[in-house]
N, C-alpha and C positions, 0 to 999 in steps of 0.2 A: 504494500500500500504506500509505503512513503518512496520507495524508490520510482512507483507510478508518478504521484503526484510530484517529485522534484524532476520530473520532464521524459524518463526515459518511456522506450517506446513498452510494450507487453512484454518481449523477448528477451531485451536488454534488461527491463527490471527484474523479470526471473534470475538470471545469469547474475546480476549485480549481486542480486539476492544471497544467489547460493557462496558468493565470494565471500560476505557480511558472516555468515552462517562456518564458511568455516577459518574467517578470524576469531570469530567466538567462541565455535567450540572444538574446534581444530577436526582432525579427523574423525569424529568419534560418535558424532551423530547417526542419528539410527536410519533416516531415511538418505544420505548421501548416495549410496548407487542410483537408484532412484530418479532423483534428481540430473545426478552426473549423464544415467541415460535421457531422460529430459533435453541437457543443454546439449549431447548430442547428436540426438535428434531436430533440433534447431541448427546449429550447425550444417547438417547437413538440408535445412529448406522444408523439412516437414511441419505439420501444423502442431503448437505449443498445444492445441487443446484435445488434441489426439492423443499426443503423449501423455496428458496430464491424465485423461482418462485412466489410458491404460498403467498411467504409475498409480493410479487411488486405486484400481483392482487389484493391484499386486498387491501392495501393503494393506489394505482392509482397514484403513484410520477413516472414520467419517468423516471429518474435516477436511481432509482433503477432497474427499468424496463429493462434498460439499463444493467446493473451490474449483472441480473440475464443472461440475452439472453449470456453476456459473460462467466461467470462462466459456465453457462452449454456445452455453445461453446467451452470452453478451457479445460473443461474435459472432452468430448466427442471426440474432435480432435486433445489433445495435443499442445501444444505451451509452447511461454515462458509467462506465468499467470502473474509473478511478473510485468512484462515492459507492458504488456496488462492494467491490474489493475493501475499501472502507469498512463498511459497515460487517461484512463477515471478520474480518479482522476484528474490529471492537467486540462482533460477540462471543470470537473462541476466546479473548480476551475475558470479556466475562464470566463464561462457561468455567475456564481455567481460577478465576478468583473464587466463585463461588465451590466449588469445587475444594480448592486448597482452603477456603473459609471452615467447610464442613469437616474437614480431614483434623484442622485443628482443635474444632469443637466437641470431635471424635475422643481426641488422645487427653484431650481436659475432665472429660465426663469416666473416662477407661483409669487415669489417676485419680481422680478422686473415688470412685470404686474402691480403686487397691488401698487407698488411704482410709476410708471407711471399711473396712474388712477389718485393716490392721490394728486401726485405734479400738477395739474393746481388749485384743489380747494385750497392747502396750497399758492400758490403764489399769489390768488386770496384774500385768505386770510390777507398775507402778507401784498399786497399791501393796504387794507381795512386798518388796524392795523396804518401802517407807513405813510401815504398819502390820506386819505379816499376821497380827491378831485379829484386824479387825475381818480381815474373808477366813475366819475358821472356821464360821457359821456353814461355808459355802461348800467347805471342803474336806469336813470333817463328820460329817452330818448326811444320811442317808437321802433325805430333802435337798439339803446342797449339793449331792451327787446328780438328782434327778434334776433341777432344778441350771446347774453348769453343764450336763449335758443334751438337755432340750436348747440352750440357749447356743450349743456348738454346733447341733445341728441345723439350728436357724440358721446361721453363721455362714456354714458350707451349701444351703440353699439359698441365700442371697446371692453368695457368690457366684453359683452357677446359671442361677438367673439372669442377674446382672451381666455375665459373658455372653447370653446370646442377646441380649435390648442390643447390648454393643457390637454384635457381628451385626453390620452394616454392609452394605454392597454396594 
């Protein structure tokens, strides 16, 4: 999108593109063959939206998928390409925020789980450590046997609970 819009023609901003792509990430990106058959294929005067095609069927990324149905769409029926290109850009950009939004919101609620799990055996602890009199009601006492072990069983069915709300897809 931005190599469109500061002047280059379709072909050239692909190509500029994939230059950009690998000062950044050097070799190492996943879709670089790809691409590399892409430029060429320009190179040698075939149509960028041909190839683009057939590189979103080989790798199986919608986005691309995406980016091809347009290209081909916008040179077959005209428009304005640049503000098109645009605007899919802004939204795998979004796609991508919202996404990585979720994944943090993910790992925040998966800690505090593990944190909640933890703090009754640490206060249990605690209290062992500082006052070891005052839980001998709990642990000495046929009642505080039943009583510490229905509450361990809670414990280990929260937990298991709690891992599948968290296996998200």
């Amino acid at each position: 999108s931005g190599n469109l819009t500061s002047g280059y023609a379709l072909e050239g901003a692909f190509c500029q593109t994939y230059n950009d792509m690998k000062k950044q990430y050097g070799d190492t990106f996943l879709i670089k063959t790809g691409i590399e058959k892409c430029i060429n294929g320009v190179q040698i005067n075939q149509g960028l939206e041909k190839l683009f095609e057939e590189f979103a069927e080989s790798v199986g990324i919608e986005e691309i998928a995406d980016c091809a149905k347009l290209l081909s769409l916008s040179k077959q029926y005209g428009g304005n390409m640049i503000s098109m290109i645009k605007r899919v850009a802004d939204n795998i950009a979004n796609r991508l925020s919202v996404e990585q939004e979720i994944e943090t919101m993910e790992a925040q609620k998966k800690l505090e789980g593990k944190i909640m799990l933890v703090a009754p055996f640490a206060i249990v602890a605690y209290m062992r450590l500082t006052n070891p009199g005052y839980l001998d009601l709990l642990y000495n006492t046929i009642f505080g046997h039943f009583v510490m072990g229905i509450t361990l069983i809670i414990i280990v069915l929260v937990g298991i609970w709690m891992n599948r709300i968290l296996k998200i897809k």
